[in-house]
PDB file of N, CA, C and O in Angstrom:
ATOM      1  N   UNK A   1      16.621 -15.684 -11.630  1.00  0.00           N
ATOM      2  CA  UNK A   1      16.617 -15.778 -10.184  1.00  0.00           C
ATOM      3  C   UNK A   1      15.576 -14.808  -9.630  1.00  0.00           C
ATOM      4  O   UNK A   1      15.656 -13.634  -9.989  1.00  0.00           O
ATOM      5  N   UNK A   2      14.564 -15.199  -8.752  1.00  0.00           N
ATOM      6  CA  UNK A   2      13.569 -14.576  -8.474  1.00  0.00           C
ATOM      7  C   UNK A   2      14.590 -13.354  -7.813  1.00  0.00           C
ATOM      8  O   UNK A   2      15.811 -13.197  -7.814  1.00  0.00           O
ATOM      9  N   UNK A   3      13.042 -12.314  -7.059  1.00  0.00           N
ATOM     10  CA  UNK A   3      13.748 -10.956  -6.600  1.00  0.00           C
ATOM     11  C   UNK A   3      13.592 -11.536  -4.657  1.00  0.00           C
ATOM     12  O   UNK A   3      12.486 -11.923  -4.280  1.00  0.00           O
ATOM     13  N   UNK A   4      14.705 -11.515  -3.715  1.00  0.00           N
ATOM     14  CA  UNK A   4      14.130 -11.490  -2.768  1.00  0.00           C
ATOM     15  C   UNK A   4      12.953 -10.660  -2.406  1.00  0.00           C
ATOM     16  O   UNK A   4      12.354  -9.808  -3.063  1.00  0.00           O
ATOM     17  N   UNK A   5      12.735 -11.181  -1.018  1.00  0.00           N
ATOM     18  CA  UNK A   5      10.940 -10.463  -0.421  1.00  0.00           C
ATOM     19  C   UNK A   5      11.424  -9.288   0.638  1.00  0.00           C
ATOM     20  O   UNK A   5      12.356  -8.869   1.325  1.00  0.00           O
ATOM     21  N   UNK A   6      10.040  -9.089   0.221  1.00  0.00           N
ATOM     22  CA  UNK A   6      10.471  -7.178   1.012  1.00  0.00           C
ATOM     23  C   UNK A   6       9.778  -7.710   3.130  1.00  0.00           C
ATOM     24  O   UNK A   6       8.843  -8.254   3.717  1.00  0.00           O
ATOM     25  N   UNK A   7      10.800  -7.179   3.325  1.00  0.00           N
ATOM     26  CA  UNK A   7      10.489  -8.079   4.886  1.00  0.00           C
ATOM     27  C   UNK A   7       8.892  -6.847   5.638  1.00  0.00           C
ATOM     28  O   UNK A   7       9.064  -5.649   5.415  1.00  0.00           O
ATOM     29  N   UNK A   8       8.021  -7.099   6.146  1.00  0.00           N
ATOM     30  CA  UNK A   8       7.141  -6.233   6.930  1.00  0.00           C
ATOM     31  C   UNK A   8       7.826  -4.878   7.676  1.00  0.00           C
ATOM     32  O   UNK A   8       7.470  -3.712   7.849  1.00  0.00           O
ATOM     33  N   UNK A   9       8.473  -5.324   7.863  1.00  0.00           N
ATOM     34  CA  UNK A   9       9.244  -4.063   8.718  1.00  0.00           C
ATOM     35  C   UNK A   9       9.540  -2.573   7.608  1.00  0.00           C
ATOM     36  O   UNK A   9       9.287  -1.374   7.727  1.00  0.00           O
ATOM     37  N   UNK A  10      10.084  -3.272   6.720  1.00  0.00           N
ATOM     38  CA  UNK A  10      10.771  -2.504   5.576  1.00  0.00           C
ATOM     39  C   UNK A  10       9.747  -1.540   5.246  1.00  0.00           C
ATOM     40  O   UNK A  10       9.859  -0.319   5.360  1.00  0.00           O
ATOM     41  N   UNK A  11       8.561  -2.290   4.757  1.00  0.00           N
ATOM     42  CA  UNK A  11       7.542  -1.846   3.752  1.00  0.00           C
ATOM     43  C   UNK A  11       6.488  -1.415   5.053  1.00  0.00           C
ATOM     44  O   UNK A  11       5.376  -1.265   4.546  1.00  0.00           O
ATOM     45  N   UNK A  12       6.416  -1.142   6.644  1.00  0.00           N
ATOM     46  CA  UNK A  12       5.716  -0.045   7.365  1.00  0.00           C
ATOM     47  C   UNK A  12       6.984   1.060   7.331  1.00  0.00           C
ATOM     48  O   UNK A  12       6.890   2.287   7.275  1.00  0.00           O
ATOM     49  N   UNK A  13       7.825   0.489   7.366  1.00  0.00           N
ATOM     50  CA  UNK A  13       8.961   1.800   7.499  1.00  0.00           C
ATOM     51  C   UNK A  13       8.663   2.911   5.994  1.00  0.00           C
ATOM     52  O   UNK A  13       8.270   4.075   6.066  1.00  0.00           O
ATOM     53  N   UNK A  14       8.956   2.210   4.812  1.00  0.00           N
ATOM     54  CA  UNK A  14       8.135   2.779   3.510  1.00  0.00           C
ATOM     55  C   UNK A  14       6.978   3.848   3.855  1.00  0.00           C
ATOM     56  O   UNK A  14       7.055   5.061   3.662  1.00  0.00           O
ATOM     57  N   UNK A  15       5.762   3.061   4.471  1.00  0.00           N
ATOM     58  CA  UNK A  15       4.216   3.780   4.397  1.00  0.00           C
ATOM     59  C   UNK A  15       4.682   4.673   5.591  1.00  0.00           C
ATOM     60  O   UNK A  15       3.929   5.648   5.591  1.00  0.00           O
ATOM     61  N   UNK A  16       5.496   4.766   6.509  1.00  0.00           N
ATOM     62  CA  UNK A  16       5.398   5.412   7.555  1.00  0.00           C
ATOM     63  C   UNK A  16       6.533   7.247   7.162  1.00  0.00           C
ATOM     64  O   UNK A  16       6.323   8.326   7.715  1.00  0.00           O
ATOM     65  N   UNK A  17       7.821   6.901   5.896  1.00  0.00           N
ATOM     66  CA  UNK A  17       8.277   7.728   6.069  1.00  0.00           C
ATOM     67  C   UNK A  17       7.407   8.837   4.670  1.00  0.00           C
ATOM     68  O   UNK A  17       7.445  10.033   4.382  1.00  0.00           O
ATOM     69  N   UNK A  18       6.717   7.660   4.141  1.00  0.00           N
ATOM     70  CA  UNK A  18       5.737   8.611   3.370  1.00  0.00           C
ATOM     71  C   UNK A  18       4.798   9.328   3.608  1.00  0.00           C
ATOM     72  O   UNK A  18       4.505  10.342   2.975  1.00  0.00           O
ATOM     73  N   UNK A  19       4.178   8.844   4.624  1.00  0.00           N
ATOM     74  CA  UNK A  19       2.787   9.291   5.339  1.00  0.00           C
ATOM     75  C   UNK A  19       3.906  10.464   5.853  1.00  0.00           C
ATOM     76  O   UNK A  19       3.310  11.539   5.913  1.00  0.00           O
ATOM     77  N   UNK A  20       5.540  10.633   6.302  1.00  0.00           N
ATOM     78  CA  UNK A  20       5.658  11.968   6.831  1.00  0.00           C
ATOM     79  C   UNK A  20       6.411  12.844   6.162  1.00  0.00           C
ATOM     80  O   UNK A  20       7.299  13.628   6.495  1.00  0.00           O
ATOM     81  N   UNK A  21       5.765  12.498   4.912  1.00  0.00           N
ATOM     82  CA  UNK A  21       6.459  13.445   4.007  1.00  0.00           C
ATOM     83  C   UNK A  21       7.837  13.628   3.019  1.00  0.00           C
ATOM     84  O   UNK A  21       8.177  14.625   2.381  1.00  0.00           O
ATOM     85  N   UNK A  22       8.568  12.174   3.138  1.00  0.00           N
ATOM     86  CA  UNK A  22       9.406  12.239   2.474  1.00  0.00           C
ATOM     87  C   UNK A  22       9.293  11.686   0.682  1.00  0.00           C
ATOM     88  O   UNK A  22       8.283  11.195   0.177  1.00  0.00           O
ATOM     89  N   UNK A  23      10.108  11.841   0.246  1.00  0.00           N
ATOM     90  CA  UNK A  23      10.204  11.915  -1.169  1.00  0.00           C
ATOM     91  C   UNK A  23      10.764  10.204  -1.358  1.00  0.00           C
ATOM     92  O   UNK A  23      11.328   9.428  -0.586  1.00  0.00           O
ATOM     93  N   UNK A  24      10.210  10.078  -3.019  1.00  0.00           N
ATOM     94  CA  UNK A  24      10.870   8.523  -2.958  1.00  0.00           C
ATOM     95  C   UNK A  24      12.060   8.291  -2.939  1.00  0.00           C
ATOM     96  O   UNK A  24      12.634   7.203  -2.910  1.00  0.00           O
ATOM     97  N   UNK A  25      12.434   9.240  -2.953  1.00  0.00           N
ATOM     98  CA  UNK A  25      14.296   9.006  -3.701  1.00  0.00           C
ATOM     99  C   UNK A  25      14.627   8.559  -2.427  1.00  0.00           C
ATOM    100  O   UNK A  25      15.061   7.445  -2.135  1.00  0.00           O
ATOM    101  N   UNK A  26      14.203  10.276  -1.067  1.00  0.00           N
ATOM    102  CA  UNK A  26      14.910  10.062   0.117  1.00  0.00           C
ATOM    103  C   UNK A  26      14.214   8.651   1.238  1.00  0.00           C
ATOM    104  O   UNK A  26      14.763   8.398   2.310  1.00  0.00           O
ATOM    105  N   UNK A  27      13.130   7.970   0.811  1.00  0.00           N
ATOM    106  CA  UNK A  27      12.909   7.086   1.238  1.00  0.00           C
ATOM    107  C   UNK A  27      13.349   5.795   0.344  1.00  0.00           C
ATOM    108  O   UNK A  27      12.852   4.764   0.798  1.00  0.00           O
ATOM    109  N   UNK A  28      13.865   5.665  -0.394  1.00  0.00           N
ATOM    110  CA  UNK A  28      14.622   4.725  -1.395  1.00  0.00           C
ATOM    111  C   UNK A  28      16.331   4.648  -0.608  1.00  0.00           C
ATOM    112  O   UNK A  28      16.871   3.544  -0.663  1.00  0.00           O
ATOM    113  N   UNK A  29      17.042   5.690   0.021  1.00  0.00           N
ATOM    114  CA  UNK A  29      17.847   5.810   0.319  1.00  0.00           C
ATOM    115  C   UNK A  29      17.736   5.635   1.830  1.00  0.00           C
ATOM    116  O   UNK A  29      18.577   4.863   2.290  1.00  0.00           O
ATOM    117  N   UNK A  30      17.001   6.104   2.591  1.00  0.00           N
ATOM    118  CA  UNK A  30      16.978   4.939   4.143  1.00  0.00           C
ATOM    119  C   UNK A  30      16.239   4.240   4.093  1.00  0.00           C
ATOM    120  O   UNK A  30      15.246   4.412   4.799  1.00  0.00           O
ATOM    121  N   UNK A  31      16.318   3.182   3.311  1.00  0.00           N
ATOM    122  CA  UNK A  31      15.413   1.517   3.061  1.00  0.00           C
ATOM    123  C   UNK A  31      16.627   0.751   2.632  1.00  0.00           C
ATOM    124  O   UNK A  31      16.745  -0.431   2.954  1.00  0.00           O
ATOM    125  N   UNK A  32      17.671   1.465   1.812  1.00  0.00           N
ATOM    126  CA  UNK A  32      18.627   0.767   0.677  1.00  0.00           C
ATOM    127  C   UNK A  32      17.660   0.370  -0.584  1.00  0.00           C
ATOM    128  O   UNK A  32      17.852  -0.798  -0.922  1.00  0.00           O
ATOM    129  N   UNK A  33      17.060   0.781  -1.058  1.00  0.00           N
ATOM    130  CA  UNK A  33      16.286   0.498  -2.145  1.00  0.00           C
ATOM    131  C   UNK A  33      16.310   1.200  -3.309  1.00  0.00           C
ATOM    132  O   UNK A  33      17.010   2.176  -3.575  1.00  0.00           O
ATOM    133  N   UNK A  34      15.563   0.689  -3.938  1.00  0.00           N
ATOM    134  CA  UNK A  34      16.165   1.408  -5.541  1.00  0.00           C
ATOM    135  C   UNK A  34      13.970   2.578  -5.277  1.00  0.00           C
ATOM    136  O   UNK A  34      12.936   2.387  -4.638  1.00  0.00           O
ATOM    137  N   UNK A  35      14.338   3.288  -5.950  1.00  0.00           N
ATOM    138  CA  UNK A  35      13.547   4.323  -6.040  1.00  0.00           C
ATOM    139  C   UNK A  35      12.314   3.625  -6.635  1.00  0.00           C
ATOM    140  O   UNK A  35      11.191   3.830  -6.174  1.00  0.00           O
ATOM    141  N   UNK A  36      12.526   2.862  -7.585  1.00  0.00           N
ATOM    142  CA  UNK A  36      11.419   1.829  -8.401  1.00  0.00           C
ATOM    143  C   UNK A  36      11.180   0.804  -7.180  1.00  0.00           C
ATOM    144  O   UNK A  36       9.973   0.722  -6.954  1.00  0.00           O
ATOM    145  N   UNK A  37      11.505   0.465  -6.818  1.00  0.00           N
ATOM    146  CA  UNK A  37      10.704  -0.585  -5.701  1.00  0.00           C
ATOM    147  C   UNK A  37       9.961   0.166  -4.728  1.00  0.00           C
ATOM    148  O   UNK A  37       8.917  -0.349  -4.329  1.00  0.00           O
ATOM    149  N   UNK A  38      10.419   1.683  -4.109  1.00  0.00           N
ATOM    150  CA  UNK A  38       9.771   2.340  -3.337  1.00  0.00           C
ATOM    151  C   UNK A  38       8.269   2.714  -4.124  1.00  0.00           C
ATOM    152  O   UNK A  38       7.194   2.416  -3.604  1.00  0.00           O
ATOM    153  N   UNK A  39       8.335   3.148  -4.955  1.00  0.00           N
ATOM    154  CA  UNK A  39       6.877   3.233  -5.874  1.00  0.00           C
ATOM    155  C   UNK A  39       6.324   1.976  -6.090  1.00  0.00           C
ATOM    156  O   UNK A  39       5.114   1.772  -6.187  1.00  0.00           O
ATOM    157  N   UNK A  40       7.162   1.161  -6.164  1.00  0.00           N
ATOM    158  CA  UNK A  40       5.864  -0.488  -6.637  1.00  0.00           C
ATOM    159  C   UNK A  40       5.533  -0.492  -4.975  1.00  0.00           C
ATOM    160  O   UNK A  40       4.318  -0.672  -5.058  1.00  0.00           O
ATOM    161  N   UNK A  41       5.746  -0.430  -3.835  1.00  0.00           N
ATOM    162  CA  UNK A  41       5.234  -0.693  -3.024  1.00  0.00           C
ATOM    163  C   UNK A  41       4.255   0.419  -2.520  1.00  0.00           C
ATOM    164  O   UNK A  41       3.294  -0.026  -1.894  1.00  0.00           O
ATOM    165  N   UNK A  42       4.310   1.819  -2.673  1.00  0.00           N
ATOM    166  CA  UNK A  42       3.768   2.926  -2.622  1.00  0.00           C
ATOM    167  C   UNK A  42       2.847   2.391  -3.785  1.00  0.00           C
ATOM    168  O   UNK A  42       2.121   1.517  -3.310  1.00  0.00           O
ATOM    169  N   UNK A  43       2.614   2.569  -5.038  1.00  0.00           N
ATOM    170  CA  UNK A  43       1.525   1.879  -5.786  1.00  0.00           C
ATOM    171  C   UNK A  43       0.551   0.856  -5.442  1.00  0.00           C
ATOM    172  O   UNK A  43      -0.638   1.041  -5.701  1.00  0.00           O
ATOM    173  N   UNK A  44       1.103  -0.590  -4.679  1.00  0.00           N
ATOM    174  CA  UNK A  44       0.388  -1.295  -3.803  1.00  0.00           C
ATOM    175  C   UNK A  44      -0.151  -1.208  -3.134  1.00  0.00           C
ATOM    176  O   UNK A  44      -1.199  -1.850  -3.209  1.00  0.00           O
ATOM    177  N   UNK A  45       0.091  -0.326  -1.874  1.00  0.00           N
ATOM    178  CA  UNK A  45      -0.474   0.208  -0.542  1.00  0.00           C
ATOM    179  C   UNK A  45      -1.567   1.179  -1.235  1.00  0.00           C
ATOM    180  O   UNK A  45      -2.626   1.034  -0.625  1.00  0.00           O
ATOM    181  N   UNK A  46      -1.673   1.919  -2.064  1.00  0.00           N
ATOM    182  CA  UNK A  46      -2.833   2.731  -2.812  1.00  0.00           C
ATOM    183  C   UNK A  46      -4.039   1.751  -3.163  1.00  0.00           C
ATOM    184  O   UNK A  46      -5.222   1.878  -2.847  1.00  0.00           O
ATOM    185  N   UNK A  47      -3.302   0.533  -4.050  1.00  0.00           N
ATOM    186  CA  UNK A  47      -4.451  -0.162  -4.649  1.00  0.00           C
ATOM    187  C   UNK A  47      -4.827  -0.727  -3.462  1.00  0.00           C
ATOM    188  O   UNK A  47      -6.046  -0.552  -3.487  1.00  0.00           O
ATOM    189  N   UNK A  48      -4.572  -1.294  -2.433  1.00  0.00           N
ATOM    190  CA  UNK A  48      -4.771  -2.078  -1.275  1.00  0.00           C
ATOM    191  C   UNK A  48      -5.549  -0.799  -0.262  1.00  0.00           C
ATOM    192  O   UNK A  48      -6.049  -1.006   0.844  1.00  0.00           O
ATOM    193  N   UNK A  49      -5.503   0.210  -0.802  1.00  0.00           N
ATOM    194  CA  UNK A  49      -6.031   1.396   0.136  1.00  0.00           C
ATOM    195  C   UNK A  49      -5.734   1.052   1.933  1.00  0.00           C
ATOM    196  O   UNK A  49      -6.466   1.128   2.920  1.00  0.00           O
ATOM    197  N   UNK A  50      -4.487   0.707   1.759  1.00  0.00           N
ATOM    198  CA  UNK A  50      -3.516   0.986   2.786  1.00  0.00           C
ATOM    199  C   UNK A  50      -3.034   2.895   2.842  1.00  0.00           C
ATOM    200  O   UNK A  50      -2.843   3.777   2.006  1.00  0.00           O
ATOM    201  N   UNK A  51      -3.013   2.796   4.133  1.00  0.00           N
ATOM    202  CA  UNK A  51      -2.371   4.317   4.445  1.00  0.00           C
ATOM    203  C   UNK A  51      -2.140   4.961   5.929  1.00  0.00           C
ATOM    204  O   UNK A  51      -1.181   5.015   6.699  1.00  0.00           O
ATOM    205  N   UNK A  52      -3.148   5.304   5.945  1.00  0.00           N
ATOM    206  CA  UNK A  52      -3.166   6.227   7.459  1.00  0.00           C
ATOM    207  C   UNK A  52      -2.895   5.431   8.289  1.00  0.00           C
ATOM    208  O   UNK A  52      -1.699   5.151   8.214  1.00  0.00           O
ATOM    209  N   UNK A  53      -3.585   4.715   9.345  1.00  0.00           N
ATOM    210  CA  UNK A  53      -3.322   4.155  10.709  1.00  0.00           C
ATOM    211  C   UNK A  53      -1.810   3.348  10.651  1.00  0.00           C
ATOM    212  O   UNK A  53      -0.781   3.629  11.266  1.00  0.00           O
ATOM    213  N   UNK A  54      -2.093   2.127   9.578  1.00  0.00           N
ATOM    214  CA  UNK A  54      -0.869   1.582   9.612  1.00  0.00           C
ATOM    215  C   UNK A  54       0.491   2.713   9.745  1.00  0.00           C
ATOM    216  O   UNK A  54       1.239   2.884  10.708  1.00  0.00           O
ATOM    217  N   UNK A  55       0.486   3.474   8.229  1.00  0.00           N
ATOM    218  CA  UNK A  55       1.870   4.301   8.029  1.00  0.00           C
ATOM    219  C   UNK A  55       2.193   5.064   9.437  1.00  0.00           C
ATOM    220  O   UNK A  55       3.356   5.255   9.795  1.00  0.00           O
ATOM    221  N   UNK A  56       0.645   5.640  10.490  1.00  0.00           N
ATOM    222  CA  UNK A  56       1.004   6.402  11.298  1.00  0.00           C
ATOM    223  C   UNK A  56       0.855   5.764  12.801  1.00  0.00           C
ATOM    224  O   UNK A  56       0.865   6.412  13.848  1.00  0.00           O
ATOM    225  N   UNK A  57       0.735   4.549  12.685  1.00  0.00           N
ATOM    226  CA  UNK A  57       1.391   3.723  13.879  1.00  0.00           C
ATOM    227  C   UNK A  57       1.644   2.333  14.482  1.00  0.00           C
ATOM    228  O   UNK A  57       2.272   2.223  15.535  1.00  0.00           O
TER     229      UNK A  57
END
């Protein structure tokens, strides 16, 4: 069974609580997410050289 999709909202909320400093765990835990999905999407946004403007507004 495939994995559901990570909705847009979720994954600026992700780049946004990273860009302010939180840790994956504690951004794994206000997402509901497992700590490994917070890094595959943090890994993505790197290769995609996603970051600043989006995460910060």
């Amino acid at each position: 069974m495939p994995t559901p999709r990570m909705t847009m909202k979720t994954i600026i909320k992700i780049l946004r609580l990273h860009a302010a400093g939180c840790s994956q765990r504690q951004i794994a835990r206000a997402c509901g997410l497992s700590k490994g999905s917070v890094g595959k999407y943090l890994q993505r946004a790197t290769e995609a050289q996603i970051g600043g403007p989006l995460a910060e507004g």
